[in-house]
GUPA-137220 format. One record per residue (C-alpha): x negated, y, z; chain. Coordinates in nm, 4 decimals. Layout:
+----------+----------+----------+-------+
!       px !       py !       pz ! chain !
+----------+----------+----------+-------+
!        X !        Y !        Z !     A !
...
+----------+----------+----------+-------+
***
This chain:
+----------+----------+----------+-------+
!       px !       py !       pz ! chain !
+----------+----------+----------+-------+
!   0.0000 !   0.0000 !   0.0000 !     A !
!  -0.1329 !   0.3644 !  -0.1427 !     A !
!  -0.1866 !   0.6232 !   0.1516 !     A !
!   0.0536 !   0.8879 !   0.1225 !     A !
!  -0.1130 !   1.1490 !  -0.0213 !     A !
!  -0.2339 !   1.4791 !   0.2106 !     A !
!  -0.0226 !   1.7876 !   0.1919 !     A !
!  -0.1570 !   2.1029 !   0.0802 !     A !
!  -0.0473 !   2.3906 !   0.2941 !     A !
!  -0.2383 !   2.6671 !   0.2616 !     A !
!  -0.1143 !   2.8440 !   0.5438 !     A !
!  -0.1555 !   2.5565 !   0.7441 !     A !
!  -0.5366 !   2.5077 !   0.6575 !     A !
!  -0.5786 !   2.8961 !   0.7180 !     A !
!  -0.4067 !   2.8811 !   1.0463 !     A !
!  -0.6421 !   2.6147 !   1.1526 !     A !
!  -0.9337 !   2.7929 !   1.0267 !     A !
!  -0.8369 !   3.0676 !   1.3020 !     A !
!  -0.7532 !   2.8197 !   1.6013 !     A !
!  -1.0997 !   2.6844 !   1.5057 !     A !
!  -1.2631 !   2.9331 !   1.5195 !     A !
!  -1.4607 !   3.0214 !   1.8664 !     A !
!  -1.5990 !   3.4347 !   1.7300 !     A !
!  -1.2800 !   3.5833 !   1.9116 !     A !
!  -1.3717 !   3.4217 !   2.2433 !     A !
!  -1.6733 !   3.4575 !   2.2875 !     A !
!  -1.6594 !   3.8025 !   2.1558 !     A !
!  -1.3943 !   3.9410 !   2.4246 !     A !
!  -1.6019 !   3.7897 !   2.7289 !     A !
!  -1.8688 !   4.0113 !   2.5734 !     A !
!  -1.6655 !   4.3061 !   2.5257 !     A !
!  -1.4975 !   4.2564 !   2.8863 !     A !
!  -1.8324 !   4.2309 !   3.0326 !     A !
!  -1.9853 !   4.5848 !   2.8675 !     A !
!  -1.6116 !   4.7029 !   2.9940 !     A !
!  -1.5770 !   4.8844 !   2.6400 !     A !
!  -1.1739 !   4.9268 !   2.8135 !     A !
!  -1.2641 !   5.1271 !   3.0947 !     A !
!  -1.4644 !   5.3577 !   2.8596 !     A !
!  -1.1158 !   5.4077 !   2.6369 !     A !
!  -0.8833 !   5.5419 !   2.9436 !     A !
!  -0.8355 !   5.8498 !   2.8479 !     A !
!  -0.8171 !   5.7815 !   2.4786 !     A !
!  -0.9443 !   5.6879 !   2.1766 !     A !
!  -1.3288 !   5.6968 !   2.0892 !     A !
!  -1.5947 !   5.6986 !   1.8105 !     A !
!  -1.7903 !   5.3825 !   1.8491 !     A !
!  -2.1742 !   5.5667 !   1.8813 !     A !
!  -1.9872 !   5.7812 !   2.2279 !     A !
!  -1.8712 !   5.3583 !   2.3510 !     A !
!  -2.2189 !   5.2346 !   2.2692 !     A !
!  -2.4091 !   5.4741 !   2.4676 !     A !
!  -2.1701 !   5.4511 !   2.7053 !     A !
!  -2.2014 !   5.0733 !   2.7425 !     A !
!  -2.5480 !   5.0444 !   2.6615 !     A !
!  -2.4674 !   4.8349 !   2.3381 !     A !
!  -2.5871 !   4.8468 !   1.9699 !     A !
!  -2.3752 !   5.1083 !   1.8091 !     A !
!  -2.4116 !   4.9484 !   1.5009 !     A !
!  -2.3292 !   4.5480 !   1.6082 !     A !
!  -2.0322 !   4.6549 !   1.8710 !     A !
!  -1.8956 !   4.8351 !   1.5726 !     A !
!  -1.8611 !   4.4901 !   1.4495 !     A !
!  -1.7663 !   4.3101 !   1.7310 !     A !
!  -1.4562 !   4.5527 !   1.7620 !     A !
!  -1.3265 !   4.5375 !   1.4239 !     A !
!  -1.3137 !   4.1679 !   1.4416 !     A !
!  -1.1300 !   4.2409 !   1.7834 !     A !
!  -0.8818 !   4.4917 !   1.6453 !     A !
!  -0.8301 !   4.2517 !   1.3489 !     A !
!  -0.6709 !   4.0272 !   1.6424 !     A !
!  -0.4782 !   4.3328 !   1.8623 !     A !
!  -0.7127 !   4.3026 !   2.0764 !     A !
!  -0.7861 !   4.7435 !   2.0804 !     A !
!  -0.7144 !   4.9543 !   1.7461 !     A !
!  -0.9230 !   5.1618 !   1.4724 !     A !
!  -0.6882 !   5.4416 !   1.4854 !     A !
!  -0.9760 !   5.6151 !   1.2651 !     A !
!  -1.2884 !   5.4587 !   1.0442 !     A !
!  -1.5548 !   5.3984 !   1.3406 !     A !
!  -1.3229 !   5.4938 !   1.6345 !     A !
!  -1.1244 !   5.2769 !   1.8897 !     A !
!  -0.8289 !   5.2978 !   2.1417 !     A !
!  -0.6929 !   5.0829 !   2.3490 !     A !
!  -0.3434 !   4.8147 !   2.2743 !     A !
!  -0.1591 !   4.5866 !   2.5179 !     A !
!  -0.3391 !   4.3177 !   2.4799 !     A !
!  -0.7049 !   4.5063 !   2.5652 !     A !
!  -0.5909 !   4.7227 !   2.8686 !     A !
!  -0.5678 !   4.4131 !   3.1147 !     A !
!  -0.9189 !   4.4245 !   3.0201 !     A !
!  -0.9414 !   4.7547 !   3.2276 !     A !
!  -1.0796 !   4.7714 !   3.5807 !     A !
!  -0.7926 !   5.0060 !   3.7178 !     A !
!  -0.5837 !   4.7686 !   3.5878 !     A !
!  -0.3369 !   4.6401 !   3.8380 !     A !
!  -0.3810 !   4.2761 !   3.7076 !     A !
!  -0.7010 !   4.3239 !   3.5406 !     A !
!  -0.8665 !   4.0424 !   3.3743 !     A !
!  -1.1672 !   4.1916 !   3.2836 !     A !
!  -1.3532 !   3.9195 !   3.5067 !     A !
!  -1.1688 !   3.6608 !   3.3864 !     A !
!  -1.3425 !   3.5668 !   3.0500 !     A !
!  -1.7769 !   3.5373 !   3.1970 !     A !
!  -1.9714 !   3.3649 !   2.8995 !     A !
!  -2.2263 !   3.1749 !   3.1202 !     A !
!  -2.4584 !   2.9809 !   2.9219 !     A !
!  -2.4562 !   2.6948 !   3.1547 !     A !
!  -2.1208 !   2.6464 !   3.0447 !     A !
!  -2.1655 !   2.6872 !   2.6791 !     A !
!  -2.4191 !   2.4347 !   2.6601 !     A !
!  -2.1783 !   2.2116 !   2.8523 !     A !
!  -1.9047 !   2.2558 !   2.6027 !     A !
!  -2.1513 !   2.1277 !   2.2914 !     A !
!  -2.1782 !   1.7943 !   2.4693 !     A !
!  -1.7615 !   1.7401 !   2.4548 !     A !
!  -1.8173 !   1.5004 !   2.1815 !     A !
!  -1.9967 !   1.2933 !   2.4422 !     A !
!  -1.7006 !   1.3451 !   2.6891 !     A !
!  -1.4722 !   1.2241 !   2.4611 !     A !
!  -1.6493 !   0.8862 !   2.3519 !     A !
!  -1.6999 !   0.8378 !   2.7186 !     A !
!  -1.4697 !   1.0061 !   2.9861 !     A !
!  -1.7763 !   1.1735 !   3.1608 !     A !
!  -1.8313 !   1.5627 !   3.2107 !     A !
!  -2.0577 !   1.7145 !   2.9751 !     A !
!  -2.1903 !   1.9324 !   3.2391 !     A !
!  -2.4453 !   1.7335 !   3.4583 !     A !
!  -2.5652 !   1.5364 !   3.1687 !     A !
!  -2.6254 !   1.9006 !   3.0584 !     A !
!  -2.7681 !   2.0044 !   3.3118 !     A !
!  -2.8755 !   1.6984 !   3.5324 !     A !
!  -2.6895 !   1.7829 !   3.8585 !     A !
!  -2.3307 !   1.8529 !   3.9109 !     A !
!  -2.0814 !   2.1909 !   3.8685 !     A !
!  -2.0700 !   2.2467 !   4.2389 !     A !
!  -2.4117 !   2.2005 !   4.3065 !     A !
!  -2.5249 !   2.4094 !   4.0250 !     A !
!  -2.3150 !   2.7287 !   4.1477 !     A !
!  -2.4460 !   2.6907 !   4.4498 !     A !
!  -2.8015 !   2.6412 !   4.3688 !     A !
!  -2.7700 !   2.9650 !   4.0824 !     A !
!  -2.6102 !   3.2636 !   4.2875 !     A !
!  -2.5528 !   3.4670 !   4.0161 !     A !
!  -2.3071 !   3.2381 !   3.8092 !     A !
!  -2.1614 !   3.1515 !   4.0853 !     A !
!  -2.0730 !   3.4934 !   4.1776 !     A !
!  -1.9421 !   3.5217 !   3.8073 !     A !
!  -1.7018 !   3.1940 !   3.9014 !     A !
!  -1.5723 !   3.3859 !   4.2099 !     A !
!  -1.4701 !   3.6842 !   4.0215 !     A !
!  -1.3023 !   3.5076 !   3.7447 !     A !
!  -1.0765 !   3.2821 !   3.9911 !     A !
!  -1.0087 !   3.6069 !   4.1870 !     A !
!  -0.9092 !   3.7984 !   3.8752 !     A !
!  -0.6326 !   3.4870 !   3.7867 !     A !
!  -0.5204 !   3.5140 !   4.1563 !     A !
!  -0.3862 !   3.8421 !   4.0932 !     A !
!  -0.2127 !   3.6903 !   3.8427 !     A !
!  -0.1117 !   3.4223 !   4.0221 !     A !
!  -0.0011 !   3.5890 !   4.3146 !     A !
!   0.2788 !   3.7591 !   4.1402 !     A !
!   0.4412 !   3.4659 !   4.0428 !     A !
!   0.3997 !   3.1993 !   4.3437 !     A !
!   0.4151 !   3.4495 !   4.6405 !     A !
!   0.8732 !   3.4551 !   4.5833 !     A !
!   0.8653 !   3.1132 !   4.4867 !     A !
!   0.8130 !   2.9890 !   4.9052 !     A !
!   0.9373 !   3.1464 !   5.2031 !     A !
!   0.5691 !   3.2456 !   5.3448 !     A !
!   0.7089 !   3.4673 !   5.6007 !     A !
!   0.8430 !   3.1267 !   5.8374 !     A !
!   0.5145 !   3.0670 !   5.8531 !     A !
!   0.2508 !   3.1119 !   6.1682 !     A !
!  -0.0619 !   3.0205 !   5.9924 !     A !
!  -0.2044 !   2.9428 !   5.6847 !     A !
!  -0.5384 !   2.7501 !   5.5964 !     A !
!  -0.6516 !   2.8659 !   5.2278 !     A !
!  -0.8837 !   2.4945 !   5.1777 !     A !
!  -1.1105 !   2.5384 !   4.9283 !     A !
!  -1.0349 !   2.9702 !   4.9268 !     A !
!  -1.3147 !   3.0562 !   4.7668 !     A !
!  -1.4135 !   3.4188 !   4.8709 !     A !
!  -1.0503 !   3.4616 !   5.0205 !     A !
!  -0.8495 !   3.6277 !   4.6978 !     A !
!  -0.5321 !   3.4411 !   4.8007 !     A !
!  -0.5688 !   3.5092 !   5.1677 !     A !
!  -0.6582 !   3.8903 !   5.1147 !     A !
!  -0.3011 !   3.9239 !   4.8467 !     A !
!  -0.1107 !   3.7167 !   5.0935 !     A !
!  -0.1614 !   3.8679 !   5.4496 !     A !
!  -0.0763 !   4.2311 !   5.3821 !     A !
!   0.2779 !   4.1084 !   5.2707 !     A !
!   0.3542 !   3.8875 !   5.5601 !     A !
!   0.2153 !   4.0782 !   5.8600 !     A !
!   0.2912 !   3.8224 !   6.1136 !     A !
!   0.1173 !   3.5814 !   5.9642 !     A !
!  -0.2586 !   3.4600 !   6.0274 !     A !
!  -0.4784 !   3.2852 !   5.7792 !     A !
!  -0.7716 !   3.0458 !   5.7769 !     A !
!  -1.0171 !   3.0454 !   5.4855 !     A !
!  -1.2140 !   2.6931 !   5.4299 !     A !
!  -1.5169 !   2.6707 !   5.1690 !     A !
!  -1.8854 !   2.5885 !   5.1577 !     A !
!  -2.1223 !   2.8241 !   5.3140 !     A !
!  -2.2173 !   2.9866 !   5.0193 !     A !
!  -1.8918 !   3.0704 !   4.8740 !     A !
!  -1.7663 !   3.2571 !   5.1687 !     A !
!  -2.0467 !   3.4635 !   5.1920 !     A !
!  -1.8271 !   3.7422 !   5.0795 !     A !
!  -1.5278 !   3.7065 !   5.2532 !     A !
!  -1.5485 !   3.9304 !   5.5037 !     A !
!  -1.5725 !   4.2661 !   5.3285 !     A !
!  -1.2901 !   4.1543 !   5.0841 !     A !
!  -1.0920 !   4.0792 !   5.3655 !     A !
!  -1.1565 !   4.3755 !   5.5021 !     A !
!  -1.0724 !   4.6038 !   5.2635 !     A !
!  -0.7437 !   4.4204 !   5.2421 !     A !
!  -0.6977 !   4.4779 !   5.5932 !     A !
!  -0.6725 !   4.1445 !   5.7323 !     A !
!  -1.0261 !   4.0656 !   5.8577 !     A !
!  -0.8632 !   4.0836 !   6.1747 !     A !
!  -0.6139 !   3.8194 !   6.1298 !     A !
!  -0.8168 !   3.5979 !   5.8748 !     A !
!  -1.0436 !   3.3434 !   6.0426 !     A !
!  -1.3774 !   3.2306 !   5.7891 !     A !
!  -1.4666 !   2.8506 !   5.8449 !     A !
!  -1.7753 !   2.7598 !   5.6621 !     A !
!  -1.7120 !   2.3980 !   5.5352 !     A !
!  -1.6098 !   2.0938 !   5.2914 !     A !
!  -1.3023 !   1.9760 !   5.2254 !     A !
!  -1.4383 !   1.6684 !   5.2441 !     A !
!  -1.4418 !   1.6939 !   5.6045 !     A !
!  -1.2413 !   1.7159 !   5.8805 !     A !
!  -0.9855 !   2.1051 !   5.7969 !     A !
!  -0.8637 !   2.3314 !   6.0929 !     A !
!  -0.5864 !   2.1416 !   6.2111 !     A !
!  -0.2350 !   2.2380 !   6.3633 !     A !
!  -0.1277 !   2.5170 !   6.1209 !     A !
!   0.2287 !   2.5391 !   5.9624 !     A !
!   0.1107 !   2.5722 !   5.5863 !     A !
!  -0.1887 !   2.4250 !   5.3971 !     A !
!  -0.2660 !   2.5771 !   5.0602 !     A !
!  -0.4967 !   2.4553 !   4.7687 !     A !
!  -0.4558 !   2.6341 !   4.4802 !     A !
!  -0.5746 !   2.5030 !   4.1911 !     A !
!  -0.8443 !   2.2625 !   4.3483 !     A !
!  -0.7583 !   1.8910 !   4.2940 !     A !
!  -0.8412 !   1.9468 !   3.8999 !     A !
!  -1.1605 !   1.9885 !   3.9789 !     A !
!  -1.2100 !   1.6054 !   4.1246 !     A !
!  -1.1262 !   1.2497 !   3.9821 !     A !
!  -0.8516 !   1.0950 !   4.1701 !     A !
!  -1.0411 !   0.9257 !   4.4575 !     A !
!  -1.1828 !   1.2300 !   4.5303 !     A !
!  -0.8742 !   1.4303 !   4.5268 !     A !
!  -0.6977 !   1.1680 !   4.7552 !     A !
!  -0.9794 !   1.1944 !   4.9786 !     A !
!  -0.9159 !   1.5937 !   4.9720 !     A !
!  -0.5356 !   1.5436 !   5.0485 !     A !
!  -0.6329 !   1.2699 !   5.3295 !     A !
!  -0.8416 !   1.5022 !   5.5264 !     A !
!  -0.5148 !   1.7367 !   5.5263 !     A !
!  -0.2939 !   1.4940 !   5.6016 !     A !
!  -0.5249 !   1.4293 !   5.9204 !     A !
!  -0.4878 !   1.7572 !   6.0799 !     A !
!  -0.1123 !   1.8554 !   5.9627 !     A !
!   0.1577 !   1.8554 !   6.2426 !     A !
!   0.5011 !   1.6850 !   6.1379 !     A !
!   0.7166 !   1.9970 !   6.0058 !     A !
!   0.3569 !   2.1805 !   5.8637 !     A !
!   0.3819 !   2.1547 !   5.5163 !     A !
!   0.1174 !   2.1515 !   5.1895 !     A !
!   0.1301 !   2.3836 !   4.9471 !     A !
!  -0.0606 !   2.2744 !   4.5971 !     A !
!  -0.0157 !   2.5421 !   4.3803 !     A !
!  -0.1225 !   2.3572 !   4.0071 !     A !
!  -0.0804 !   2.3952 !   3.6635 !     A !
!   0.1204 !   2.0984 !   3.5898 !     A !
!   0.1196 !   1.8917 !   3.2699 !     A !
!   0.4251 !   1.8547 !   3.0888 !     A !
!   0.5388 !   1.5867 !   2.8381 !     A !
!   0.5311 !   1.6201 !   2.4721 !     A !
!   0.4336 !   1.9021 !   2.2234 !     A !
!   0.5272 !   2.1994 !   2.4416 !     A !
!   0.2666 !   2.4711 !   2.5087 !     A !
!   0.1455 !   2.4622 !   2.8170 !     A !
!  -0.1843 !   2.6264 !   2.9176 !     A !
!  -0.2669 !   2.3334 !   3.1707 !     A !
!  -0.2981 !   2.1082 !   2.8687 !     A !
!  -0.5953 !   2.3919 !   2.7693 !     A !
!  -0.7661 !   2.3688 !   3.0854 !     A !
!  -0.7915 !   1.9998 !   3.1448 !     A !
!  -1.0084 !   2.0161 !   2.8637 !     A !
!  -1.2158 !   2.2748 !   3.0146 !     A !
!  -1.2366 !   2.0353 !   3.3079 !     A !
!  -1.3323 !   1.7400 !   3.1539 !     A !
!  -1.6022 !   1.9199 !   3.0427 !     A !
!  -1.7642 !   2.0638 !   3.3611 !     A !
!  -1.6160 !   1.8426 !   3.6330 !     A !
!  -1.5250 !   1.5181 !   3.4728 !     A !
!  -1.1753 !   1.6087 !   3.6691 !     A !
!  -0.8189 !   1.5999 !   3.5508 !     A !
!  -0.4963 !   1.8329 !   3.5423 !     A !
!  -0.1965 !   1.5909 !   3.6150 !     A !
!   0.1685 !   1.5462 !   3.5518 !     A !
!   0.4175 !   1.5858 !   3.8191 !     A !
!   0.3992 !   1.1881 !   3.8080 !     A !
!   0.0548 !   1.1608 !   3.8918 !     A !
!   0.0342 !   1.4403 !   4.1861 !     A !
!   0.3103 !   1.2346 !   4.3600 !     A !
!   0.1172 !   0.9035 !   4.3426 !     A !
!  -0.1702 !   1.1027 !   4.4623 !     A !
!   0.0406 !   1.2253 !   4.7768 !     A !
!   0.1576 !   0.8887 !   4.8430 !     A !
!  -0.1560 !   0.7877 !   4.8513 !     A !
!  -0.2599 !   0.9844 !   5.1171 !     A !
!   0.0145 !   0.9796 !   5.2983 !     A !
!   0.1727 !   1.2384 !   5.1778 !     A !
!   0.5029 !   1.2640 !   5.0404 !     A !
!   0.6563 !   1.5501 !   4.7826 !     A !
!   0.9520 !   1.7728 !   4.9297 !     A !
!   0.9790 !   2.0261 !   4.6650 !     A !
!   0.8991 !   2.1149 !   4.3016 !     A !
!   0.9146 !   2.5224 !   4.2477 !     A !
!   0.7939 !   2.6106 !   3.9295 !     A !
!   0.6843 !   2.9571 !   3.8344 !     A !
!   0.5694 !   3.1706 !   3.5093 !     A !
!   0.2016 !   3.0432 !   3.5955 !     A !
!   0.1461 !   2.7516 !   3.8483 !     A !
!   0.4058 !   2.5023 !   3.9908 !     A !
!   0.4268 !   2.5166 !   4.3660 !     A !
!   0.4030 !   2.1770 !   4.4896 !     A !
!   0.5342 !   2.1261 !   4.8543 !     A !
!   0.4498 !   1.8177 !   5.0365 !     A !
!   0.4696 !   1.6826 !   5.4063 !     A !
!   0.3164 !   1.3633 !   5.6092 !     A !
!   0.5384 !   1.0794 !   5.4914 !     A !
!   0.7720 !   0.9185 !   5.7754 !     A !
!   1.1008 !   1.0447 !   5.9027 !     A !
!   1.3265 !   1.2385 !   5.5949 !     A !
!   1.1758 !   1.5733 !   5.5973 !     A !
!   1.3750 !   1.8934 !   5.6212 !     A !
!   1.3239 !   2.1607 !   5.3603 !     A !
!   1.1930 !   2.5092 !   5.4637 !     A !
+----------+----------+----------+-------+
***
């Protein structure tokens, strides 16, 4: 039997020829990280005032923007000069939900990604093969990228924030423990709207290092206690809510029932765990977790999961689901020790 013969759809092979193509990318994060935006506040500019501004190439940021406006992301309103459109002013500073820290280009990474072929024929991370040690230990053994990490996960918890914060009733709530917090983001969005409530902030030495003047300037130091430590270890126990956002991807699925088991350990009967994921749905849908579990197969060798999966995981650490909430960005997961029915909050 003949194959059926190929289609020719022009637009088709042109469309893929743009989803292929990795210029636009890489091209913001560089763009974001000169923060051409910030220099475009007041209006539009000729592209020798943004170079000397930025300390960039007049000549090659020219290009780099007309490939950008080509996209919406900013406008030649005039041969050689550029304003800003919707799509480039989250790439301000001032901007209320900027994401001009969200996009770093860190090499480490991009030599990562060329080994996804690898990852693919195999099921392993790219990333320590890359780089012969793992993603965690390399952050913490290269400050600098690491720092870059923190930004970028604080700059999507602004984002995030928005959308999870009226999706649970965070205000019944004594304390919180933010496992795996990073350098507090959630913590330092979350306290100032609840002010009765107290948080604890759990991550490795390293990563907490700047905690204390974020939470400061949020005005919570005072009610915000910093525990230097592994989830892999024994968490502050007792408190009424238990948060990881966006964690368990990072970690194959013994190692994120190990995570869940050490919460588990020091939860009371009515406290409650809050995993606040990007959940993968079924079929052809667009979903951005289905984006990012590629990205973590290729530094972390970890998975995004299906509502499915997370359950299993739960169960099997003793842990059993009590609500689904889903929101514009992640899906608020609420879970409780598994016994006695539970009573929703």
């Amino acid at each position: 039997m003949l194959a059926a013969r190929p289609r020719t759809d022009l637009g088709a092979l042109i469309r893929l020829t743009e989803l292929a193509d990795y210029t636009v990318p890489f091209t913001v994060r560089v763009v974001a990280e000169l923060g051409v935006a910030d220099q475009l506040v007041d209006g539009p500019r000729p592209v020798t005032e943004l170079a000397e501004a930025t300390g960039a190439h007049a000549p090659s940021l020219l290009r780099a923007l007309r490939a950008l406006a080509g996209k919406g992301i900013f406008t030649e309103v005039e041969p050689e000069v550029f304003g800003l459109t919707p799509l480039a002013e989250p790439l301000r500073t001032d901007h209320p939900l900027s994401l001009r820290d969200a996009y770093p280009l860190l090499a480490a990474d991009v030599r990562a990604w060329a080994g996804l072929g690898r990852s693919l024929r195999t099921g392993e991370a790219a990333f320590p093969r890359t780089h012969g040690t793992d993603y965690w230990s390399y952050l913490a053994a290269h400050p600098a990228d690491s720092v870059a990490v923190d930004r970028w996960m604080s700059s999507l918890t602004r984002l995030h924030l928005r959308t999870v914060l009226p999706a649970w009733p965070w205000g019944q709530a004594r304390e919180v423990v933010d496992v795996g917090g990073g350098d507090g983001a959630f913590l330092a969005g979350l306290l100032p709207r609840f002010p009765a409530l107290r948080g604890t902030l759990l991550d490795l030495p390293h990563v907490v290092a700047a905690a204390p003047e974020l939470l400061d300037r949020a005005g919570v130091a005072d009610r915000c206690r910093i525990v230097p430590g592994s989830f892999f270890d024994p968490v502050p126990a007792g408190a009424d809510l238990y948060v990881l956002k966006t964690i368990l991807p990072g970690w194959d699925d013994a190692e994120a029932t190990a995570i869940l088991r050490r919460i588990a350990e020091a939860m009371r009967p009515h406290s409650r765990l809050l995993l606040l994921e990007a959940i993968i749905p079924a079929g052809d849908v667009f979903d951005v977790a289905k984006l990012v579990d590629v990205h973590t197969l290729v530094l972390t060798g970890g998975r995004h999961r299906t509502r499915d999966e997370l359950v299993d995981l739960l169960a099997d650490a003793g842990l059993r689901l009590d609500r689904v909430v889903p929101t514009p960005t992640l899906t608020v997961i609420a879970a409780g020790p598994a016994g006695p029915e539970l009573t929703s909050r």
